[in-house]
C-alpha positions in Angstrom: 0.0 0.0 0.0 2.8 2.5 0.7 4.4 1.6 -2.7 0.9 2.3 -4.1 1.3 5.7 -2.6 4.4 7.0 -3.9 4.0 5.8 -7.4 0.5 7.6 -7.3 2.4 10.9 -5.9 5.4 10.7 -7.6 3.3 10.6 -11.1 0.5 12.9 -10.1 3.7 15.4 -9.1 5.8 14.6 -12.4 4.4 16.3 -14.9 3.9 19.9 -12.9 7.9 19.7 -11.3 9.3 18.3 -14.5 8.1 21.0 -16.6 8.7 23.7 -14.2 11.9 22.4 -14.0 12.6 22.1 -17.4 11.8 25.9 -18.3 13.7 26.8 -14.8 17.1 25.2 -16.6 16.4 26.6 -19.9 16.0 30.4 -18.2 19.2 29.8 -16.3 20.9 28.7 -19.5 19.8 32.0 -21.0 20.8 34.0 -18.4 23.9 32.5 -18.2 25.0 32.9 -21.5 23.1 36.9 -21.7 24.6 37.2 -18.3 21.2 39.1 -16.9 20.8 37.7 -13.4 17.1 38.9 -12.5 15.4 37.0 -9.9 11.9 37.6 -11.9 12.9 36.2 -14.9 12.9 32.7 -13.8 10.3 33.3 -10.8 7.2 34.3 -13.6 8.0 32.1 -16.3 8.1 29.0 -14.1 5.0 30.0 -12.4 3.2 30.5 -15.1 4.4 27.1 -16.3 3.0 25.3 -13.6 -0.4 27.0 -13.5 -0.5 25.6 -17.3 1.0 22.7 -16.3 -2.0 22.5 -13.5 -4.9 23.3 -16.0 -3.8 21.0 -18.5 -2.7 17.3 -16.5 -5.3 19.1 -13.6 -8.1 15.9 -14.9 -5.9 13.6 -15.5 -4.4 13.9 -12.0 -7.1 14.1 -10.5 -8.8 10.9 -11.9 -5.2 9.2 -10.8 -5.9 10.1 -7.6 -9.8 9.7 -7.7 -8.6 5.8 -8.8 -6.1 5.3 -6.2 -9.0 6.6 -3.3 -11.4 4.0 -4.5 -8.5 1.3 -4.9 -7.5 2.1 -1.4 -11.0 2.0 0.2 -11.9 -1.2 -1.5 -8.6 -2.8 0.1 -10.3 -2.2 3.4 -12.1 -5.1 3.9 -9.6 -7.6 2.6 -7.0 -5.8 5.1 -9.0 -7.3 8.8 
């Protein structure tokens, strides 16, 4: 059951910290190589990459973790 509830996390968590992650090391490659060191220009982009992130996998992770409330609840029984 714990198993069960890290894979659930750790996919239902993927998708928003990858890409913000991804577009954080693409704006420090950028400033790095422009040599502009502005805290707000990896702050916005990143948040505005995980509120997209959010809106578009928002279903999908939340019917992941819809299944693995029902899966969990119907273990019950089988665990006394």
């Amino acid at each position: 059951m714990t198993s069960d509830l890290f894979w659930t996390g750790l996919l239902v968590c993927l998708p928003v910290l990858g890409l913000t992650m991804l577009v954080g090391l693409v704006i420090s490659v950028l400033q790095v190589v422009t040599q502009v060191q502005e805290m707000s220009l990896t702050f916005v982009p990143k948040l505005v990459t995980a509120g997209v992130a959010i809106v578009v996998f928002g279903p999908w992770m939340l019917r992941t973790l819809c299944q693995f409330t029902v899966q969990l609840w119907s273990r019950i029984p089988s665990m006394f």
